[in-house]
C-alpha positions as CSV (number, residue, x, y, z in Angstrom):
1,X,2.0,-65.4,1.0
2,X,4.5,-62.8,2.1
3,X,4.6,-62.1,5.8
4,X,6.4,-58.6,7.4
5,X,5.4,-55.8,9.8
6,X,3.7,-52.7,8.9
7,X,3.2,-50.0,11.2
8,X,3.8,-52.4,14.5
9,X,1.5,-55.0,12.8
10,X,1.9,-58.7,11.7
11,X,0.8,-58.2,7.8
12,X,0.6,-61.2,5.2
13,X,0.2,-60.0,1.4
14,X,-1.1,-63.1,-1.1
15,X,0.7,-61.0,-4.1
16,X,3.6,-62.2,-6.7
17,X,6.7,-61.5,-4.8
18,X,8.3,-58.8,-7.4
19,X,5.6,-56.5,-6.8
20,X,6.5,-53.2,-5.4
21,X,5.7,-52.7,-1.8
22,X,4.1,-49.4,-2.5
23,X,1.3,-50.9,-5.0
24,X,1.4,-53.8,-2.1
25,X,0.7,-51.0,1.0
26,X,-1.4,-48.8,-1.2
27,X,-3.9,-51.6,-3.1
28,X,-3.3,-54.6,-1.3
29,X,-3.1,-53.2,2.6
30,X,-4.9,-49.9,1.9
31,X,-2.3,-48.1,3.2
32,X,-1.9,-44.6,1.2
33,X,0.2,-42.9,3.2
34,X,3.5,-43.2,0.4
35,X,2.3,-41.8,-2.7
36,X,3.0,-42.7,-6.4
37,X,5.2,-40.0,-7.7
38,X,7.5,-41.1,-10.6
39,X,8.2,-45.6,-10.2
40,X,11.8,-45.2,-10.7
41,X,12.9,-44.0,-6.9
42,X,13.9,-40.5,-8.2
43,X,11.1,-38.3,-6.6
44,X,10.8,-40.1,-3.2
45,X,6.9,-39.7,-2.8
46,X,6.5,-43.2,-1.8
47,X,9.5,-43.0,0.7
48,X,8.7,-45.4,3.8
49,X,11.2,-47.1,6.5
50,X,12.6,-50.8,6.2
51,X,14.1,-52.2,9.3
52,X,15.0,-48.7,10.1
53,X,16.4,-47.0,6.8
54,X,14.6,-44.9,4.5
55,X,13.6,-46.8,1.0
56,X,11.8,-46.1,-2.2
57,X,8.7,-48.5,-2.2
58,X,8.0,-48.1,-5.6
59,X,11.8,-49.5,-6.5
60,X,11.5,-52.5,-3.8
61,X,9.8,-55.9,-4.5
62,X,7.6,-56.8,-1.3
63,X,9.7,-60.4,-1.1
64,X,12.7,-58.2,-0.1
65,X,11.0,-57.2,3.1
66,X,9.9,-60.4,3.8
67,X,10.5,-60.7,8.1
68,X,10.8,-57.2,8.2
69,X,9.8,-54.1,9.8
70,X,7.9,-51.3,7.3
71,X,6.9,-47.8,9.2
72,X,5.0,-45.8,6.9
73,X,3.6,-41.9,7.6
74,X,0.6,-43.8,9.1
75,X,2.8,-45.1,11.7
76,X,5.6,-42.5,12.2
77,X,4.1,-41.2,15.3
78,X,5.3,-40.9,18.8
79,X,2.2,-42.1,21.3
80,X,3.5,-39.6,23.8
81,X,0.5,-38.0,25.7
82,X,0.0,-34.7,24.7
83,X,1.9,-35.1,21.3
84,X,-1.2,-35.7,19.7
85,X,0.4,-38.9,17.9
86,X,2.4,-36.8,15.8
87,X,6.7,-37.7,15.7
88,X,8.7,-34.4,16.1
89,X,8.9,-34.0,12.5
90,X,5.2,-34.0,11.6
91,X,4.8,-31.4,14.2
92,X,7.4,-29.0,12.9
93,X,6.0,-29.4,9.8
94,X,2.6,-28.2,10.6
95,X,4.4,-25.2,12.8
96,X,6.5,-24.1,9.6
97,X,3.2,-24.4,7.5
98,X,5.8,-26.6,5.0
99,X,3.0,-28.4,2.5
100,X,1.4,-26.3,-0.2
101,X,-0.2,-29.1,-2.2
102,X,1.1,-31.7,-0.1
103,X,1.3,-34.8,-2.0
104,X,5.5,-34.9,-1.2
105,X,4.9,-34.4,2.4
106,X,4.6,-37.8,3.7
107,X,8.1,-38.9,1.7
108,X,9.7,-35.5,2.9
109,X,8.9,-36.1,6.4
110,X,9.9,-39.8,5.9
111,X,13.4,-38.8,4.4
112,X,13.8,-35.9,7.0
113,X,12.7,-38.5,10.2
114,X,15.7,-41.0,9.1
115,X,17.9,-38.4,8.8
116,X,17.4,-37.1,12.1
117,X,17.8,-40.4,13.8
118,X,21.5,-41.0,12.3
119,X,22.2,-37.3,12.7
120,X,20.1,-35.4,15.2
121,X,21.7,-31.9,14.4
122,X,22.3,-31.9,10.3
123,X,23.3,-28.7,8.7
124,X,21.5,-27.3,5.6
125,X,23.7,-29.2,3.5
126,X,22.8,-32.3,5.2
127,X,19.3,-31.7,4.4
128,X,20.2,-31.0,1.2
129,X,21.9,-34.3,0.4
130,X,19.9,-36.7,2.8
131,X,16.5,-35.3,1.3
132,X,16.9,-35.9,-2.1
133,X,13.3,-36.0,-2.7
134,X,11.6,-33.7,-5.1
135,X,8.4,-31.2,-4.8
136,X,6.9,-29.8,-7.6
137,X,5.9,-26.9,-5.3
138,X,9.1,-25.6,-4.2
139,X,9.2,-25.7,-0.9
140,X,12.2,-26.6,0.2
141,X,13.3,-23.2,2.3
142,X,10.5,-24.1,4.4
143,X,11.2,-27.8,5.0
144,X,14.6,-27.0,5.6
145,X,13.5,-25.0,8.3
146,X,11.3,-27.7,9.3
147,X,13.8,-30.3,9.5
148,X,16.2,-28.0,12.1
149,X,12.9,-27.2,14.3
150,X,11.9,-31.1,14.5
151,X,15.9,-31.1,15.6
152,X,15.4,-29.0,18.3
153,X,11.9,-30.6,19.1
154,X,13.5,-34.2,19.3
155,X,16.6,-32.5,21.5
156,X,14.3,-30.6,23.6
157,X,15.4,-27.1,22.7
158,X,12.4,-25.0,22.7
Protein backbone atom coordinates (compact mmCIF):
# COMPACT_ATOMS: atom_id res chain seq x y z
CA UNK A 1 0.00 0.00 0.00
CA UNK A 2 1.40 3.31 -1.03
CA UNK A 3 0.24 6.29 0.87
CA UNK A 4 0.64 10.25 -0.47
CA UNK A 5 -1.63 13.32 -1.01
CA UNK A 6 -3.56 14.05 -4.01
CA UNK A 7 -5.31 17.12 -4.51
CA UNK A 8 -5.38 18.01 -0.46
CA UNK A 9 -6.40 14.32 0.14
CA UNK A 10 -4.83 11.43 2.17
CA UNK A 11 -4.73 8.73 -0.89
CA UNK A 12 -3.51 4.97 -0.40
CA UNK A 13 -2.89 3.02 -3.79
CA UNK A 14 -2.64 -1.12 -3.31
CA UNK A 15 -0.49 -1.11 -6.79
CA UNK A 16 3.25 -2.55 -7.40
CA UNK A 17 5.42 0.35 -6.54
CA UNK A 18 7.11 0.91 -10.12
CA UNK A 19 3.92 1.77 -11.60
CA UNK A 20 3.66 5.12 -13.07
CA UNK A 21 1.70 7.53 -11.06
CA UNK A 22 -0.29 8.55 -14.09
CA UNK A 23 -1.80 4.94 -14.80
CA UNK A 24 -2.04 5.07 -10.70
CA UNK A 25 -4.15 8.64 -10.76
CA UNK A 26 -5.86 7.81 -13.99
CA UNK A 27 -6.99 3.85 -13.33
CA UNK A 28 -6.45 3.35 -9.86
CA UNK A 29 -7.77 6.92 -8.30
CA UNK A 30 -9.88 7.90 -11.30
CA UNK A 31 -8.30 10.91 -11.62
CA UNK A 32 -7.96 11.89 -15.55
CA UNK A 33 -7.08 15.13 -15.35
CA UNK A 34 -3.03 14.32 -16.75
CA UNK A 35 -3.46 12.64 -20.00
CA UNK A 36 -1.41 9.83 -21.70
CA UNK A 37 0.47 11.46 -24.46
CA UNK A 38 3.76 9.70 -25.41
CA UNK A 39 5.11 7.39 -21.79
CA UNK A 40 8.58 8.64 -22.21
CA UNK A 41 8.12 12.37 -20.50
CA UNK A 42 8.69 14.12 -23.90
CA UNK A 43 5.14 15.51 -24.64
CA UNK A 44 4.16 16.60 -21.04
CA UNK A 45 0.35 15.66 -21.27
CA UNK A 46 0.44 13.95 -18.01
CA UNK A 47 2.37 16.92 -16.37
CA UNK A 48 1.10 17.13 -12.56
CA UNK A 49 2.97 18.79 -9.38
CA UNK A 50 5.10 16.73 -6.72
CA UNK A 51 5.78 18.49 -3.54
CA UNK A 52 5.63 21.65 -5.55
CA UNK A 53 7.63 21.05 -8.92
CA UNK A 54 6.26 20.15 -12.06
CA UNK A 55 6.86 16.24 -13.07
CA UNK A 56 6.10 13.82 -15.84
CA UNK A 57 3.65 11.10 -14.32
CA UNK A 58 3.99 8.82 -16.87
CA UNK A 59 8.13 8.68 -16.20
CA UNK A 60 7.59 8.52 -12.24
CA UNK A 61 7.00 5.29 -10.27
CA UNK A 62 4.09 6.03 -7.59
CA UNK A 63 6.81 4.66 -4.68
CA UNK A 64 8.72 7.89 -5.44
CA UNK A 65 5.90 10.03 -4.11
CA UNK A 66 5.39 8.07 -1.36
CA UNK A 67 4.63 10.98 1.78
CA UNK A 68 4.13 13.40 -0.75
CA UNK A 69 2.05 16.08 -2.02
CA UNK A 70 0.57 15.38 -5.89
CA UNK A 71 -1.70 18.56 -7.30
CA UNK A 72 -3.18 17.56 -10.46
CA UNK A 73 -5.52 19.96 -12.96
CA UNK A 74 -8.35 18.70 -10.72
CA UNK A 75 -6.92 20.39 -7.90
CA UNK A 76 -5.05 23.44 -9.35
CA UNK A 77 -7.65 25.81 -8.34
CA UNK A 78 -7.73 28.80 -6.16
CA UNK A 79 -11.15 28.56 -3.71
CA UNK A 80 -11.25 32.30 -3.84
CA UNK A 81 -14.98 33.53 -3.90
CA UNK A 82 -15.80 34.75 -7.05
CA UNK A 83 -12.92 32.89 -8.93
CA UNK A 84 -15.14 30.27 -9.75
CA UNK A 85 -12.36 27.64 -8.43
CA UNK A 86 -10.27 28.33 -11.37
CA UNK A 87 -6.15 29.27 -10.52
CA UNK A 88 -5.07 32.42 -12.52
CA UNK A 89 -3.82 30.29 -15.22
CA UNK A 90 -6.97 28.31 -16.01
CA UNK A 91 -8.68 31.61 -16.26
CA UNK A 92 -6.42 33.21 -18.75
CA UNK A 93 -6.57 30.32 -20.62
CA UNK A 94 -10.26 30.39 -21.16
CA UNK A 95 -9.95 34.37 -21.80
CA UNK A 96 -7.23 33.77 -24.59
CA UNK A 97 -9.56 30.93 -25.99
CA UNK A 98 -5.93 28.85 -25.88
CA UNK A 99 -7.30 24.97 -26.39
CA UNK A 100 -8.37 23.81 -29.87
CA UNK A 101 -8.65 20.09 -29.17
CA UNK A 102 -7.51 20.39 -25.74
CA UNK A 103 -6.08 17.20 -24.76
CA UNK A 104 -2.41 19.22 -23.91
CA UNK A 105 -4.22 21.78 -21.89
CA UNK A 106 -4.20 20.41 -18.50
CA UNK A 107 -0.15 19.65 -18.79
CA UNK A 108 0.30 23.18 -20.46
CA UNK A 109 -1.50 24.85 -17.70
CA UNK A 110 0.38 22.54 -15.30
CA UNK A 111 3.89 23.51 -16.76
CA UNK A 112 2.83 27.25 -17.17
CA UNK A 113 1.30 27.34 -13.17
CA UNK A 114 4.99 26.10 -11.88
CA UNK A 115 6.57 28.43 -13.89
CA UNK A 116 4.78 31.29 -12.60
CA UNK A 117 5.28 30.42 -9.01
CA UNK A 118 9.31 30.46 -9.33
CA UNK A 119 9.09 33.35 -11.85
CA UNK A 120 5.97 35.50 -11.64
CA UNK A 121 6.89 37.77 -14.70
CA UNK A 122 8.78 35.20 -17.36
CA UNK A 123 9.52 36.58 -20.77
CA UNK A 124 8.64 34.67 -24.01
CA UNK A 125 11.69 32.88 -23.81
CA UNK A 126 11.00 31.75 -20.48
CA UNK A 127 7.86 30.25 -21.62
CA UNK A 128 9.53 28.86 -24.30
CA UNK A 129 12.10 26.87 -22.31
CA UNK A 130 9.95 26.19 -19.04
CA UNK A 131 7.04 24.83 -21.27
CA UNK A 132 8.63 22.31 -22.99
CA UNK A 133 5.46 20.44 -23.55
CA UNK A 134 4.23 19.67 -26.98
CA UNK A 135 0.65 20.28 -28.80
CA UNK A 136 -0.15 18.71 -31.91
CA UNK A 137 -2.46 21.68 -32.51
CA UNK A 138 -0.12 24.54 -32.59
CA UNK A 139 -0.99 26.66 -30.28
CA UNK A 140 1.60 27.98 -28.65
CA UNK A 141 1.17 31.94 -29.74
CA UNK A 142 -1.89 31.79 -27.88
CA UNK A 143 -0.62 30.10 -24.70
CA UNK A 144 2.18 32.27 -24.59
CA UNK A 145 -0.10 34.97 -24.42
CA UNK A 146 -1.95 33.11 -21.85
CA UNK A 147 0.87 32.49 -19.61
CA UNK A 148 1.76 36.65 -19.47
CA UNK A 149 -2.14 37.32 -18.77
CA UNK A 150 -2.29 34.65 -15.87
CA UNK A 151 1.08 36.89 -14.90
CA UNK A 152 -0.76 39.85 -14.63
CA UNK A 153 -3.87 38.08 -13.14
CA UNK A 154 -1.75 36.46 -10.20
CA UNK A 155 0.13 40.25 -9.86
CA UNK A 156 -3.15 42.00 -9.95
CA UNK A 157 -2.56 44.07 -13.11
CA UNK A 158 -5.79 44.23 -14.88
Amino acid sequence: MISFIVNGQNRQADVEPEKPLLWVLREDLDIVGPKFGCGVAACGACTVHVDGQPVRSCSIAVSDVAGKSVITIEGLGDRNPGDKGLHAVQRAWIENQVPQCGYCQPGFIMAAAALLKAKPKPSDRDIDEALGNICRCGTYSAIRRAVHRAAAILGGAP
